[in-house]
N, C-alpha and C positions, 0 to 999 in steps of 0.2 A: 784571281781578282774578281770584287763583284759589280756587276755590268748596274747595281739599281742606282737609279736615278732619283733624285731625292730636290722637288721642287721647294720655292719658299715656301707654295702655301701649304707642304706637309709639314712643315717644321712648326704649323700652328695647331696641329691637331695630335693628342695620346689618347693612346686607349681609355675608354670609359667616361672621356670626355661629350660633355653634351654640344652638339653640334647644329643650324639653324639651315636651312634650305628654305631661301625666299624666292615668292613667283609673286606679283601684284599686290595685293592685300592679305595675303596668305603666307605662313613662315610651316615649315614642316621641322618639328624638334626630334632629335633621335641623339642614340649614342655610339659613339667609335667603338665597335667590336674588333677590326683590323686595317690598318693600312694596306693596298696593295702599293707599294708604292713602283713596279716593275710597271704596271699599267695604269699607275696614276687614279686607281679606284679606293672608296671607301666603301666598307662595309659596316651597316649601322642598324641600328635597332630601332624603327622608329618609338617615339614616345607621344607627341601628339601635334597635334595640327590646329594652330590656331588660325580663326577669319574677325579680320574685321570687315564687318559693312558700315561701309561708310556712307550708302545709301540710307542707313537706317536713322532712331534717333540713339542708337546704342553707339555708347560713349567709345571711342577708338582704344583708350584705355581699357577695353574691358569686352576682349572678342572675345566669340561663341570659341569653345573648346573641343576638341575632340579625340578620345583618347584612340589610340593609337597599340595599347600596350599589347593586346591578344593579335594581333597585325605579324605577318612575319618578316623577318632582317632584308634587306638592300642592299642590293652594289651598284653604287653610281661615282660617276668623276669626283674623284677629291673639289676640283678645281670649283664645282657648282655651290659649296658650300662656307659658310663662315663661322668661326666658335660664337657660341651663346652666350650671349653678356649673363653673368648672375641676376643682377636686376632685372631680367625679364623674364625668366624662369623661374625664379623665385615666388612671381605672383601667381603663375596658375599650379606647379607642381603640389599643392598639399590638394589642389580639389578636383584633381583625378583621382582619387579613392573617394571621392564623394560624391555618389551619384545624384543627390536632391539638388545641386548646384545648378542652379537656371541659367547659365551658358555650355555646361555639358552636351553636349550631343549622343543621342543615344546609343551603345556600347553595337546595336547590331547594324548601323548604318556605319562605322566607323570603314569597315574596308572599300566600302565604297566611296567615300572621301579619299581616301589613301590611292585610291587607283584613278579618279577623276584627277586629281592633282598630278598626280607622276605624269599623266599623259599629256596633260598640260603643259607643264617642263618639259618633256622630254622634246613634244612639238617645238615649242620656243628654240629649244637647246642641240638640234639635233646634230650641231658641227662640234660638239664636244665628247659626242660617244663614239 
């Protein structure tokens, strides 16, 4: 018999699917490479990390971007995460191949966001690992 355990919020997430990791004014997008669902972990790809500052006069609509894609894969709790509405992946996935885009952030500061933020989360989060 098999012993996994299969919570509701796995039943929101399949492979390949794009997926949102929210902290503050920041959402980290990636995608389901695999369920673990025995430990309740996803493993994802990140794809980018959007900021709004809301300190700024830059419209909420329209945070800095930062691609993510040369970044490498993730395993964190399923549970931290929500699926990505279309509507809001929609607007920035065509201008990550475009680097002239004035909310891009530049490709060699990218994993440093990526690791600023996880520890971020991780802080916040630390009764769920």
């Amino acid at each position: 018999m098999d012993d996994t355990v299969i919570t509701e919020s796995d039943l929101l997430f399949k492979v390949n699917q794009i997926i949102c990791l929210e902290y503050q004014y920041t959402c980290l997008y990636g995608e389901v490479i695999q369920l673990v669902h025995q430990r309740g972990l996803c493993w994802f790809r990140p794809i980018c990390i959007t900021l709004s500052d809301l300190n700024s006069n830059q419209n909420v609509d329209s945070p800095r971007l930062i691609n993510l894609q040369s970044c490498s894969d993730l395993l964190w709790p399923i549970i931290l995460f929500r699926p990505a509405l279309d509507t809001e992946v929609i607007s920035f996935l065509p201008k990550l191949n475009n680097d002239s885009d004035e909310f891009l952030v530049h490709k060699k500061y990218s994993r440093q966001y990526l690791n600023k933020f996880i520890q971020q989360v991780w802080q916040a989060n630390k009764d769920k690992f």
